[in-house]
C-alpha positions as CSV (number, residue, x, y, z in Angstrom):
1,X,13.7,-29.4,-36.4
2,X,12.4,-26.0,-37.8
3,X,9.9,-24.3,-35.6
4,X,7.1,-24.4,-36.8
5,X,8.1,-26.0,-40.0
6,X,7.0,-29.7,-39.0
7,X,10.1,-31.2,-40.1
8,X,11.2,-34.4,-38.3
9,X,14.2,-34.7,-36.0
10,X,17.4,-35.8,-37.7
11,X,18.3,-37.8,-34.9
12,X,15.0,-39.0,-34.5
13,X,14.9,-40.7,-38.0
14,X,18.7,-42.0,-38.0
15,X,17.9,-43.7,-34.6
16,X,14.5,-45.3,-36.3
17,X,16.3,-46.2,-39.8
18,X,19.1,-47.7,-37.6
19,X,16.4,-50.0,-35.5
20,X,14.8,-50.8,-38.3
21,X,18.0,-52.1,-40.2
22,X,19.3,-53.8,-37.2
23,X,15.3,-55.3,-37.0
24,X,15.9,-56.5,-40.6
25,X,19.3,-57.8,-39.9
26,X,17.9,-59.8,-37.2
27,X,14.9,-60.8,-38.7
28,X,17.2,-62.0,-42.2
29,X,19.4,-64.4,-39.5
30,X,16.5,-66.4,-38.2
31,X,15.1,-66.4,-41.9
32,X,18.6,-68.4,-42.6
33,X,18.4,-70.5,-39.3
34,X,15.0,-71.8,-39.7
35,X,13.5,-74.5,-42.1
36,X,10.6,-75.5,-44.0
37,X,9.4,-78.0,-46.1
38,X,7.5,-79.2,-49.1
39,X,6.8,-82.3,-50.5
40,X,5.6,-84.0,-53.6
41,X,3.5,-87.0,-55.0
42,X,1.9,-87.6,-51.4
43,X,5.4,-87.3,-49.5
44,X,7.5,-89.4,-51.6
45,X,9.6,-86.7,-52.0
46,X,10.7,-83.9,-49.1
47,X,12.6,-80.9,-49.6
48,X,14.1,-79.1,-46.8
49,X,15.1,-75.2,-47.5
50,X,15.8,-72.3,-45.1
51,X,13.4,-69.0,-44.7
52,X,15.9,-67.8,-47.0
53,X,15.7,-70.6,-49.8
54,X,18.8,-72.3,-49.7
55,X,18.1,-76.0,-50.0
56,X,19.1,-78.5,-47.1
57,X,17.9,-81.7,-47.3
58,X,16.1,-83.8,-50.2
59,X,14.6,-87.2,-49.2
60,X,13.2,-89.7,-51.3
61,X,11.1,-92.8,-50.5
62,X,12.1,-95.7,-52.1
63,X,8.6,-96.6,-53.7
64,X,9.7,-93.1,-55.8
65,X,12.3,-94.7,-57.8
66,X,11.0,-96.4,-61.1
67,X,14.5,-97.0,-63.4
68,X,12.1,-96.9,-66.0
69,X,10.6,-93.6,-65.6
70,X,13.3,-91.2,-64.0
71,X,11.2,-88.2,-65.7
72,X,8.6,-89.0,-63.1
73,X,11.6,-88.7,-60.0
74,X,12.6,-85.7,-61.7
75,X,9.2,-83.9,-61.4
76,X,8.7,-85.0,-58.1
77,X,11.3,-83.0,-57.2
78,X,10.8,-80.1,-58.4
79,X,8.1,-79.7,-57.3
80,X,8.9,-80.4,-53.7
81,X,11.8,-78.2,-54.0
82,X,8.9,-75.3,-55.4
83,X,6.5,-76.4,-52.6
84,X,9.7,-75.7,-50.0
85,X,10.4,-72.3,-51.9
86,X,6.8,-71.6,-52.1
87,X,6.4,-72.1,-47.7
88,X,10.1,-70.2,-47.7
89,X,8.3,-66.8,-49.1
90,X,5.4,-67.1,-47.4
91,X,7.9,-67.3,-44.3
92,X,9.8,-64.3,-45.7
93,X,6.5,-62.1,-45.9
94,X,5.8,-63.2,-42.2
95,X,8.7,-62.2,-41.1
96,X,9.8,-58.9,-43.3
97,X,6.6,-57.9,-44.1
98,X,6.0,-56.0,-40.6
99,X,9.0,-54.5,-41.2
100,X,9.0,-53.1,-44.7
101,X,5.6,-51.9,-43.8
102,X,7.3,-50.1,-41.1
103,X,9.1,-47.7,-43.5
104,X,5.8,-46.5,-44.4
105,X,5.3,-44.9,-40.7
106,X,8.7,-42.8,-41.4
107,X,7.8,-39.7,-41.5
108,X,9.9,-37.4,-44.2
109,X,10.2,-40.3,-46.2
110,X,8.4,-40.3,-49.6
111,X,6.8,-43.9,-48.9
């Protein structure tokens, strides 16, 4: 630190850049551990993803198939696969949000 010059401690701001990206780190591995899920056409079809998006389970009732109309399957699950994606962000800003905001607090760093 310069005297006098307000500058902030070197070590001081490695050690908090280091937390931080060992927060993140941690914060990414339950993001990939836990799941959410959406559903479509009044839970016909569930889709399971991770925090992190990655698709785990699909389930569709029965009632949901029509041979005749697979358009209507299709869109079903889509859109349950968007609602999963859709709870999987929301997740992500839970989760990472505190965190990026963090980097704002840093002081010497143009955020």
């Amino acid at each position: 630190m310069i005297p006098g010059g307000g500058q902030p401690n070197m070590q001081q701001l490695l050690q908090q850049a280091q937390k931080m990206q060992q927060d993140l780190a941690e914060a990414q591995e339950e993001l990939a551990r836990t799941e959410v899920e959406g559903q479509a056409g009044g839970g016909l079809v569930k889709a399971t993803v991770t925090g992190s998006g990655e698709l785990r389970n699909l389930v569709i009732d029965p009632k949901a198939v029509d041979p005749e109309d697979t358009e209507t399957l299709a869109d079903l699950v889509v859109a349950a696969v968007q609602a999963a994606n859709e709870n999987a962000q929301q997740l992500q800003q839970q989760k990472l949000g505190p965190l990026a905001q963090g980097l704002g607090g840093m002081p010497g760093l143009p955020f």
